[in-house]
N, C-alpha and C positions, 0 to 999 in steps of 0.2 A: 504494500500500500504506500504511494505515494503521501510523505506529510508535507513537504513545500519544497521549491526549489531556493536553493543557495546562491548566496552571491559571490561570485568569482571574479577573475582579471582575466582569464589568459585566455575567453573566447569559448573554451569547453562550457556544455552546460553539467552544472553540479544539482543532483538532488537527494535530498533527504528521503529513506525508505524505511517503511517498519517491517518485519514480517519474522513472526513467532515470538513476538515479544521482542524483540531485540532489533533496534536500527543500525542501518549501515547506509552508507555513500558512494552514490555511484555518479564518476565522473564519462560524461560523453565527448568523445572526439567533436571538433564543430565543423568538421568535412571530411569525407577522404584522403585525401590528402594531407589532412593531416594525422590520420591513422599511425603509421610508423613514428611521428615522433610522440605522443602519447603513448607509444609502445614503449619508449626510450622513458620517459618520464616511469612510468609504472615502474618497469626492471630497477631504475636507478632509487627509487623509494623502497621496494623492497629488500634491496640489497642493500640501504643503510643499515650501517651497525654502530655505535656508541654505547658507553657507558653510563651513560648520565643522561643521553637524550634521544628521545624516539621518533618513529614513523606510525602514524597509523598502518595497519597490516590488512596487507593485502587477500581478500576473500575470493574472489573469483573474477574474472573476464572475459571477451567475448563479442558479440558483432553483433549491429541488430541494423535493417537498412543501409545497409554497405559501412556502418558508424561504428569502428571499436569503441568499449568502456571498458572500464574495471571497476569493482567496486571493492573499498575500504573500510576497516571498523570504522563508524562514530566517535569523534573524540568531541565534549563539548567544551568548556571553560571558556576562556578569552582572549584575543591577540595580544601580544605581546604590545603595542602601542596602545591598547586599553588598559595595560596593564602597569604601562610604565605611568600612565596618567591618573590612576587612581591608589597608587602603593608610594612607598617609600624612595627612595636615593636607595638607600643600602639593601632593600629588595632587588630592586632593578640591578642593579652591580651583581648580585651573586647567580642572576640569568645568564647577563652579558659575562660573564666570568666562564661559565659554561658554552657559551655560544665561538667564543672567542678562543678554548682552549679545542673545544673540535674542529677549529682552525689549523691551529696550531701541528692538530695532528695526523692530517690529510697531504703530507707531501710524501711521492712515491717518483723522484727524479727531475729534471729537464728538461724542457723544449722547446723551441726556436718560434714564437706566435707569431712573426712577422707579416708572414701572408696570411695566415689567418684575420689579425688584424685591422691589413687593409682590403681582402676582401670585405671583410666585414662593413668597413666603411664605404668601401663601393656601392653593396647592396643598399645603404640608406642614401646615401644620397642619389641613387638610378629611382631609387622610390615617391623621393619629396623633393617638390617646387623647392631646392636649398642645398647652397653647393657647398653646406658641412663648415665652411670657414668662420673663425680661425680654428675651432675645435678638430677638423678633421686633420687638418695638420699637427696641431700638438699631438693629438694622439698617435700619428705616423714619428713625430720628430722624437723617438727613443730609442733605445737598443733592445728591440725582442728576443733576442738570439738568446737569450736562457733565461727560461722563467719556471720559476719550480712549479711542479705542477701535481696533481692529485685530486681526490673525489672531491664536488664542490658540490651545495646545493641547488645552485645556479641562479634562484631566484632569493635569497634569503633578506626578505625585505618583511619587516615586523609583522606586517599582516600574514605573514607564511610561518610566522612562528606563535603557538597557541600554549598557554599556559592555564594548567589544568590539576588542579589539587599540586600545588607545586612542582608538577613535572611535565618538562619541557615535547614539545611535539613538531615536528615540522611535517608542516603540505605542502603543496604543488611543487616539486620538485621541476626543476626544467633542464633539459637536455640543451646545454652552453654549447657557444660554437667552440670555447676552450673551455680545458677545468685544470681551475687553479685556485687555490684559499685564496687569490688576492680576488675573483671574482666576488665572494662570498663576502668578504670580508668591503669592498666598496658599495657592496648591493647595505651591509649596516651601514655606514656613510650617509648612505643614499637618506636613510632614515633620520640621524642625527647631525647632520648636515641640511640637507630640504627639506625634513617634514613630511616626506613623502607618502607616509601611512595617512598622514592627519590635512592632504589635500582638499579633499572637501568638510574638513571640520574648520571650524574660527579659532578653536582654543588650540595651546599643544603644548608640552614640557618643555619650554624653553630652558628651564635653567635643570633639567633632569638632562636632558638631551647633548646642551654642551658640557656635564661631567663626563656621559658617555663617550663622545670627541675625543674628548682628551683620552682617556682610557686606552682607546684604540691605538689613537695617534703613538702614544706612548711607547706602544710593543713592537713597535716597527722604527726599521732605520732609513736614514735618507734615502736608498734607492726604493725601497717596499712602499714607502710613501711616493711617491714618484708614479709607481706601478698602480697603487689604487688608485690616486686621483685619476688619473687615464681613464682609467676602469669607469671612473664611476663617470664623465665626463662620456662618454660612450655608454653606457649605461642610459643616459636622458638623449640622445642622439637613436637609439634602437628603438624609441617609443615611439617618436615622430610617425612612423609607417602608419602605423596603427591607435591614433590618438585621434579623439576626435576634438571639437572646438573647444571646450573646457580646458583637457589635458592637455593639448597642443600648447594653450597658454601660460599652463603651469609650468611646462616642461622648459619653453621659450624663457621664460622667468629666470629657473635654477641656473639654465647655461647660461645666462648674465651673470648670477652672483658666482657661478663658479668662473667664469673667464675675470672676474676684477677679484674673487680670493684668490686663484694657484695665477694669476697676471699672464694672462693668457696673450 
């Protein structure tokens, strides 16, 4: 039995289901096409492993009108950006503490993102009336030829992070054109840097948000700082495609205050 459908970002439709007492989630591809990488999303959620923080678990999948889905336990509580706005400073720290150390522990070698990178930046700007500048160059103008790399969760932006009787959950996992902690780790940026979770809200933890800044900022060295801003500066240029009027303006915003902070 359907109880309501969820609200999502990434185009999939999400709904909530009951059946035998017991609710679960099932997410739907929103085309064909993009079937395979909802494939990659699934695989990559179930094969998380951590210590301290989880995935909802995977129950079953499947094809219905040419549309894979899978569906997942029910986790309920509340996002992490609800969570930092209604708890403590020193709450929030022993999350981000955790969020931060399965960072940490995600590197399995080197690899050269160069081309990756600026295909990446190809495909956005072949997309939108916007020829990327000056951001498409900063983000070219570094040395990709080794960037540590390992599992990421691609999208780990506060709304993808659910806290729930004290323990940490992450959703929608996304299939990165690279996977590297610095990915992960600018996608939190993204959040205590812009606001990003709390775009359609008025209110938001400013002064919870710049201790978390620092925090981050802290555990990294000149170049890993270097490499996330990129990240995250690419990050708000990947939205463009797919932003409509609203988001389009929010997004136009961020790349301002980010080109006059890293002085673009």
């Amino acid at each position: 039995m359907v109880i309501k459908q969820l609200k999502g970002h990434s185009g999939c439709k999400i709904v909530l289901y009951e059946k035998d007492n017991s609710k679960f989630v099932r997410k739907v591809s929103s085309s064909p096409s993009y079937n395979e990488r909802l494939k990659r999303q699934m695989y990559k959620q179930a094969n998380f492993e951590s210590s301290h923080i989880k995935a909802p678990k995977i129950l079953n999948s499947g094809e219905e009108k040419d549309l894979f889905f899978f569906d997942m336990e029910y986790v309920g509580g509340v996002t992490f950006s609800n969570y930092i706005s209604s708890t403590t400073i020193q709450n929030s720290d022993l999350i981000m503490e955790k969020l931060l150390h399965l960072t940490d522990q995600n590197n399995d070698g080197n690899d050269d993102f160069t081309s990756a990178i600026h295909d990446k930046l190809q495909y956005i700007t072949d997309k939108v009336s916007f020829s990327g500048e000056p951001y498409k160059s900063y983000c070219l103008d570094f040395d990709w030829t080794s960037i540590s790399t390992g599992f990421c969760h691609g999208d780990l932006t506060f709304e993808n992070i659910l806290i729930y009787k004290s323990q940490i959950y992450l959703i929608d996992f996304l299939d990165s054109f690279v996977d590297t902690k610095y990915m992960d780790i600018s996608k939190l940026l993204q959040d205590v840097m812009l606001m990003w979770s709390w775009r359609d809200s008025e209110k938001f933890p400013l002064v919870k948000n710049i201790y978390m800044y620092d925090k981050i900022m802290s555990g990294l060295d000149d170049n890993e700082k270097e490499i996330v801003q990129r990240f995250l500066v690419l990050n708000m240029l990947r939205i463009l495609p797919y932003a409509n009027e609203q988001s389009h303006a929010v997004v136009k915003n961020s790349l301002n205050f980010l080109k006059e902070k890293f002085e673009i």
